[in-house]
C-alpha positions as a printed NumPy array, in Angstrom:
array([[  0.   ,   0.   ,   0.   ],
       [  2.816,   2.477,   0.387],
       [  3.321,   2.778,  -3.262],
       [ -0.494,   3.165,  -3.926],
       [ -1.622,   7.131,  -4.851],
       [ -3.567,   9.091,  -2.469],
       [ -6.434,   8.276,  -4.473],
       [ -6.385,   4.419,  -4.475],
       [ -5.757,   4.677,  -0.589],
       [ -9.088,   6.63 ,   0.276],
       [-10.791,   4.049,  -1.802],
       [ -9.335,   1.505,   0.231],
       [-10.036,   3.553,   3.688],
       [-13.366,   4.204,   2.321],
       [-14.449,   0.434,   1.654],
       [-17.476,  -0.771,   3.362],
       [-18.761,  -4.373,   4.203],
       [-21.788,  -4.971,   1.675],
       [-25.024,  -4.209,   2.725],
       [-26.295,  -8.159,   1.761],
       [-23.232,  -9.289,   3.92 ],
       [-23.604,  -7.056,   7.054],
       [-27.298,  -8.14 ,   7.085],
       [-26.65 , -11.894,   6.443],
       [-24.005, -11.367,   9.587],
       [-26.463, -10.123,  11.914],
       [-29.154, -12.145,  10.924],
       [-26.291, -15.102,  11.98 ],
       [-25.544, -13.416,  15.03 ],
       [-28.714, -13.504,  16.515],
       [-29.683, -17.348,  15.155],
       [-26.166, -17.783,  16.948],
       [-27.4  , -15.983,  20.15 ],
       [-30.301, -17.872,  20.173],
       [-28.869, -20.895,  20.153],
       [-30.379, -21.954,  16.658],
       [-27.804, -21.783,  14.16 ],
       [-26.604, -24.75 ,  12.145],
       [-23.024, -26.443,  11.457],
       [-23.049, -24.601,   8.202],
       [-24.079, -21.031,   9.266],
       [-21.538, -20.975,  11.908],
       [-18.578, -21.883,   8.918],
       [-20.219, -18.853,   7.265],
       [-20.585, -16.522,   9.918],
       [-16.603, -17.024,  10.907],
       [-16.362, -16.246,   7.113],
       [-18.396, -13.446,   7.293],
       [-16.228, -12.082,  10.373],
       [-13.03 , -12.819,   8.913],
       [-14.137, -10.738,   5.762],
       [-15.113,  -7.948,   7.975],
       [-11.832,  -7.859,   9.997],
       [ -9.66 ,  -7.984,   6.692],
       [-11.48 ,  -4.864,   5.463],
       [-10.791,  -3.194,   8.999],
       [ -7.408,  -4.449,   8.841],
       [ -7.03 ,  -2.747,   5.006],
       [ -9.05 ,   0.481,   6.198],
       [ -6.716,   1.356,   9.303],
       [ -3.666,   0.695,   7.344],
       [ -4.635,   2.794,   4.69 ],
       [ -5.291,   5.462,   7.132],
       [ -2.186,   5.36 ,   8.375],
       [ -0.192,   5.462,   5.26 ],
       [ -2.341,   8.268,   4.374],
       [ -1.723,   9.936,   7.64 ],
       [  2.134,   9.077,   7.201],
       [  1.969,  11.117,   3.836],
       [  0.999,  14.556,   5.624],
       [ -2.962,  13.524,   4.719],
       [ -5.541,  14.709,   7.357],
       [ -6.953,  11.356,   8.567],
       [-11.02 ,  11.832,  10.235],
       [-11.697,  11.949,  13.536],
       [-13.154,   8.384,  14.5  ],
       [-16.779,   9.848,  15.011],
       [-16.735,  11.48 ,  11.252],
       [-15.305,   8.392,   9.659],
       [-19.276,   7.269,   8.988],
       [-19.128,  10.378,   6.955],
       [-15.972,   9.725,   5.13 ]])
């Protein structure tokens, strides 16, 4: 990522989770907290969480690098606006 332009990092930083996936996750979470969730949904739902984590990982590294290069990086409350 440190080669990448500005540009290609605020993509990055900008990246969101899929609306389809982020409702498929909670709809897993609660089966989960209930207690009703099958063999497979629980494979999916760790897939569904890993997924999320790597695009957190990818965001807050592109922040950084973009904060490295002099960029003005959001304060944590007005990254839902970024």
């Amino acid at each position: 990522m440190q080669t990448m332009s500005i540009e290609e990092l605020l993509q990055i930083a900008r990246a969101q989770v899929s609306e389809e996936q982020e409702k498929e996750h909670l709809q897993l979470l609660e089966k989960n907290q209930k207690g009703e969730i099958t063999d497979v949904e629980k494979f999916k739902l760790r897939d569904l969480r890993l997924a999320a984590d790597q695009i957190m990982l990818l965001k807050a590294y592109a922040w950084a690098v973009l904060s490295w290069r002099g960029y003005s990086v959001p304060k944590l409350e007005d990254l839902s606006e970024v």
